[in-house]
C-alpha positions in Angstrom: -8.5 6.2 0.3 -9.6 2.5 0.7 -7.0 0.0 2.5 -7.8 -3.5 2.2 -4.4 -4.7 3.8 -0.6 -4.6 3.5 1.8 -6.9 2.7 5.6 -6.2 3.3 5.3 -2.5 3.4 3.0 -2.2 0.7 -0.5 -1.1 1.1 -3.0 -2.5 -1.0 -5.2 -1.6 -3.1 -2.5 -0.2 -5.3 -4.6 2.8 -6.1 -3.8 3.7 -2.0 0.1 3.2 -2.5 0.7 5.2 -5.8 -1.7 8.2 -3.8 0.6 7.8 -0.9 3.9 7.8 -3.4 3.0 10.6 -5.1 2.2 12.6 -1.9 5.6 11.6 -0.6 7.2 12.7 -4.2 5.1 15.7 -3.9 6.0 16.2 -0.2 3.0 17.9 0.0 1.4 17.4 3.4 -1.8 20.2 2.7 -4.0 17.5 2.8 -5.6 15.5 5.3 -5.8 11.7 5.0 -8.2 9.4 5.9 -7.9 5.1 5.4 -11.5 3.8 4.8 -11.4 -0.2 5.8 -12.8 -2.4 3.3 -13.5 -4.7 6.4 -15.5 -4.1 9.7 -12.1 -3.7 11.7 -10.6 -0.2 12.5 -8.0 -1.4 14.4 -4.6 -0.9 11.8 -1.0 -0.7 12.1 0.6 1.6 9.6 3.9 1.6 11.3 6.7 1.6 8.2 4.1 1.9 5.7 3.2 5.6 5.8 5.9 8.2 6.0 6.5 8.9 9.6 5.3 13.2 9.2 2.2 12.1 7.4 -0.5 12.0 9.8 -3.0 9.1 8.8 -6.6 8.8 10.2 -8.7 5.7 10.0 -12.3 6.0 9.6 -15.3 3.9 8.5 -17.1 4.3 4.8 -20.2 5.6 7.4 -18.2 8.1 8.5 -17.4 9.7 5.3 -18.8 12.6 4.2 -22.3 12.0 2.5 -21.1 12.9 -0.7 -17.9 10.3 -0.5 -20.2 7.8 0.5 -21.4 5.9 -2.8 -17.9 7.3 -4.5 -15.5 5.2 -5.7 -11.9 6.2 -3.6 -9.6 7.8 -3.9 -11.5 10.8 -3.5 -10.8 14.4 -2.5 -13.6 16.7 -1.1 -13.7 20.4 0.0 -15.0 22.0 2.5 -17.7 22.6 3.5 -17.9 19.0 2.1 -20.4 19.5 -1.0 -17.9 19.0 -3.6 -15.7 15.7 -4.6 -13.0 14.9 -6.8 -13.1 11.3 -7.1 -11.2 8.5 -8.8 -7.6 7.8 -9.1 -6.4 10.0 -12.3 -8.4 13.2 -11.3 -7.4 12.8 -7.7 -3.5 12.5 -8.1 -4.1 15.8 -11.1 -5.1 17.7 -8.4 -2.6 16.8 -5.5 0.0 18.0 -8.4 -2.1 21.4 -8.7 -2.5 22.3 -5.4 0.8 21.0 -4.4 2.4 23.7 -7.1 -0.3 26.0 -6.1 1.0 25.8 -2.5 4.6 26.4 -3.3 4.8 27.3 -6.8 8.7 27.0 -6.5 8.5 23.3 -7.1 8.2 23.9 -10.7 9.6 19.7 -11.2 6.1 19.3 -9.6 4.0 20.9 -12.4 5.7 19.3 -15.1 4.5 15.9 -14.0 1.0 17.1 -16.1 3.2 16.9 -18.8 3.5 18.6 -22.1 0.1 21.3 -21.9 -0.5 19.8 -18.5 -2.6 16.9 -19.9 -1.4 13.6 -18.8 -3.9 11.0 -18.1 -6.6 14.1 -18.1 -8.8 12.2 -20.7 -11.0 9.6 -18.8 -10.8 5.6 -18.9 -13.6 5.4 -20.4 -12.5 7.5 -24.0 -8.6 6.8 -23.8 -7.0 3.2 -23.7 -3.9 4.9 -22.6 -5.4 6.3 -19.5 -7.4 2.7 -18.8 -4.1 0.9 -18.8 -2.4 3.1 -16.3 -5.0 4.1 -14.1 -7.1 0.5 -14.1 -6.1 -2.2 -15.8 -2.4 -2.2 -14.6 -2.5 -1.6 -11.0 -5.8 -4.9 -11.6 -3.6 -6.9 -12.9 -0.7 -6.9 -10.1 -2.9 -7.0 -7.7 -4.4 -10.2 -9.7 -0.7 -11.0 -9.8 0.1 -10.5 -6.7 -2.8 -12.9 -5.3 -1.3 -16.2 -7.0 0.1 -18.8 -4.7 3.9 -17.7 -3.3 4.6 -22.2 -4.4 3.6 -20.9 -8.2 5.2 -19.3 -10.8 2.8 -17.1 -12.0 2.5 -16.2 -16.1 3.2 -12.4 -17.0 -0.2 -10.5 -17.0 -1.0 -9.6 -20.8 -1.1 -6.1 -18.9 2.5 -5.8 -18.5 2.9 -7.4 -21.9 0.8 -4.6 -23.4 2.8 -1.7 -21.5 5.8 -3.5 -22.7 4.6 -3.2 -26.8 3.3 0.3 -25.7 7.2 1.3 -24.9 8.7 -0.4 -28.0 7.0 2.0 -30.1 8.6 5.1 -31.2 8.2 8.4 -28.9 5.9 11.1 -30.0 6.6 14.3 -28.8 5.3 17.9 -29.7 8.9 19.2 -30.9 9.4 15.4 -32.7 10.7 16.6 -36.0 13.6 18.7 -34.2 15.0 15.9 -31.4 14.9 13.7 -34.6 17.0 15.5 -36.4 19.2 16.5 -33.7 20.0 12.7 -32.7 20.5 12.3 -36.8 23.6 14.9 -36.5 24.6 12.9 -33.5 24.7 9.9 -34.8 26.1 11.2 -38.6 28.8 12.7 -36.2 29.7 9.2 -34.7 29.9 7.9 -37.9 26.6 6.0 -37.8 24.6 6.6 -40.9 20.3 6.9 -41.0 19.6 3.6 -43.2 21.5 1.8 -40.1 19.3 3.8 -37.5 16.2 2.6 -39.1 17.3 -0.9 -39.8 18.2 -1.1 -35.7 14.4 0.0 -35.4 12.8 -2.3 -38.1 14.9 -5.5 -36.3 17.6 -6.3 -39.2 21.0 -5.7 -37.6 22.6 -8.5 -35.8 26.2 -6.9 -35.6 26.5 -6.6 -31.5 29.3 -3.9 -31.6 27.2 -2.0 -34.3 24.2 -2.1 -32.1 25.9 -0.9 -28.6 27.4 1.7 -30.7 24.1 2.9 -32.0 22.5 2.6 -28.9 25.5 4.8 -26.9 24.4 7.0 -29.5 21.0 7.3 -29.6 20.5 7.5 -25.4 22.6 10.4 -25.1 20.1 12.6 -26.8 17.3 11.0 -25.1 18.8 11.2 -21.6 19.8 14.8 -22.1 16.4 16.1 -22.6 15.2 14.1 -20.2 17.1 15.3 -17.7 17.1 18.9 -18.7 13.7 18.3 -17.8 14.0 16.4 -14.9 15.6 19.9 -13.3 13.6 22.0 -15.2 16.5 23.3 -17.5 16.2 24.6 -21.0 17.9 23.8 -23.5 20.1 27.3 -25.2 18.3 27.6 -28.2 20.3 26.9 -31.2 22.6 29.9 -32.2 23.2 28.6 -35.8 21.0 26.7 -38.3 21.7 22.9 -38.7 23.6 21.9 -41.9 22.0 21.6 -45.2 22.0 17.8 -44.9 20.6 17.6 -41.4 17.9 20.2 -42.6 17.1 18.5 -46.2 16.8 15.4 -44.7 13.6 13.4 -45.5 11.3 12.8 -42.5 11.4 8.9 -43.3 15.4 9.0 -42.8 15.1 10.5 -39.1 16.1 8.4 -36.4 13.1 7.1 -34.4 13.5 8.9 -30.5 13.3 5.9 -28.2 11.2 6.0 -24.7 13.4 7.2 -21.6 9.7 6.9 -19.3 6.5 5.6 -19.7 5.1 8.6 -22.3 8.6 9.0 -23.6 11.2 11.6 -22.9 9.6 13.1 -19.8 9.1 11.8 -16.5 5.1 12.5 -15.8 2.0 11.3 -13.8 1.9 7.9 -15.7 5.1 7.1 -14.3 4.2 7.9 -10.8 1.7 5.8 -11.0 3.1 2.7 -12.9 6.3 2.8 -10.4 4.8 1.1 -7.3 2.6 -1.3 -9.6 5.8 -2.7 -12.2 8.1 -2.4 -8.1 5.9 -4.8 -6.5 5.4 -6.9 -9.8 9.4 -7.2 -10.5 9.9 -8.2 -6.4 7.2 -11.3 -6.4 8.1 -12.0 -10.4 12.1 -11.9 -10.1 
């Protein structure tokens, strides 16, 4: 992992501190890590940076492995040192893999991949989704980050497009069913469909109407999250939903709303826009 420096417990480059979170998160201490300098100097104190049973070494880019050399860190390579994993995405896949691999009790662990284990497995290069969290977001805050403490810097159009990114309605592989379990929700609270998608589309200004809605609509949300936050099934449904939940047009379902970055489920994307939108909200705020 490259280390350019740290500033009040964080190390930078970001890329370094979301590996290091998600280690931590993982708690998976299988691997062995090495800092690479960016400078000449070797001489580095981690001390309340890295988690005191992690054991850190520092080495220069010319002792890396020949294959590491001309790589672009975070990288991961095997013994007997002729194959690499590099770059931040593929790197933090695989420390979820062989973390599960190596105690495949952590089940909370796998599901960080996400629903058929693909988040952020399509490269930056083919998948704007995968650019914003793996490049152009932690960029950005470090750009951020950089501005003169006497300024007040402007919001990075980054955190402004991850913003319009979690205003739009969650897609999820089992969309149709949520959606019209959160429509028997809310016709059970008394709050009709047409007022659903009017809260979506912007047009209601009533305040109690809209807490109401929202109490609502989170409960649904927050329950699948967190059934899947502890790795809980839902029972499946003993009975059929009523004739009006089933009937219902697709257009009249409530839209689900984003609990984490890719929706409903906490994942890799979140692990690695935590440390980035932490440091970003401590300078900003």
């Amino acid at each position: 992992m490259d280390f350019s420096h740290q500033v009040e417990g964080c190390i930078f480059p970001l890329h370094t501190s979301v590996t290091l979170f998600l280690l931590s998160y993982c708690d998976c201490k299988i691997f062995k890590l090495c800092l690479v300098p960016t400078g000449e100097s070797t001489d580095i104190s981690l001390k309340n940076v890295v988690p005191q049973d992690v054991e850190v070494q520092i080495i220069s880019r010319q002792e890396l492995p020949p294959i590491v050399q001309n790589c672009c860190l975070p990288a991961i390579v095997e013994k007997p040192d002729n194959f690499c994993r590099a770059g931040l995405a593929v790197v933090l896949r695989h420390i979820i893999q062989k973390s599960y691999e190596a105690d495949p009790s952590k089940k909370e662990i796998l599901e960080l991949l996400g629903f058929k284990k693909t988040c952020l497995k399509a490269c930056a290069e083919v998948s704007q989704w995968t650019r914003l969290c793996e490049l152009t977001i932690p960029l950005a805050i470090e750009n951020f980050l950089r501005e003169s403490s006497d300024q007040h810097p402007a919001i990075p159009a980054e955190i402004l497009q991850l913003e319009k990114k979690l205003s739009e309605p969650v897609r999820v592989h089992n969309d149709d069913k949520l959606r019209r379990q959160k429509l028997k929700q809310q016709k059970a609270a008394g709050v009709g469909p047409s007022l659903a998608k009017e809260k979506a589309m912007g047009r209601v200004h009533r305040q109690e109407t809209s807490q109401e809605l929202d109490s609502t609509s989170e409960n649904l949300e927050l329950k699948v999250a967190f059934s899947k936050l502890t790795v809980q099934e839902e029972p499946a449904a003993t009975n059929r939903e009523p004739p009006h939940i089933r009937k219902a047009k697709a257009s009249d379902l409530p839209p689900l709303e984003h609990v984490f970055a890719e929706g409903l489920y906490f994942t890799l994307a979140d692990i690695v826009l935590l440390p980035c939108i932490h440091h970003f909200l401590v300078r900003f705020i």
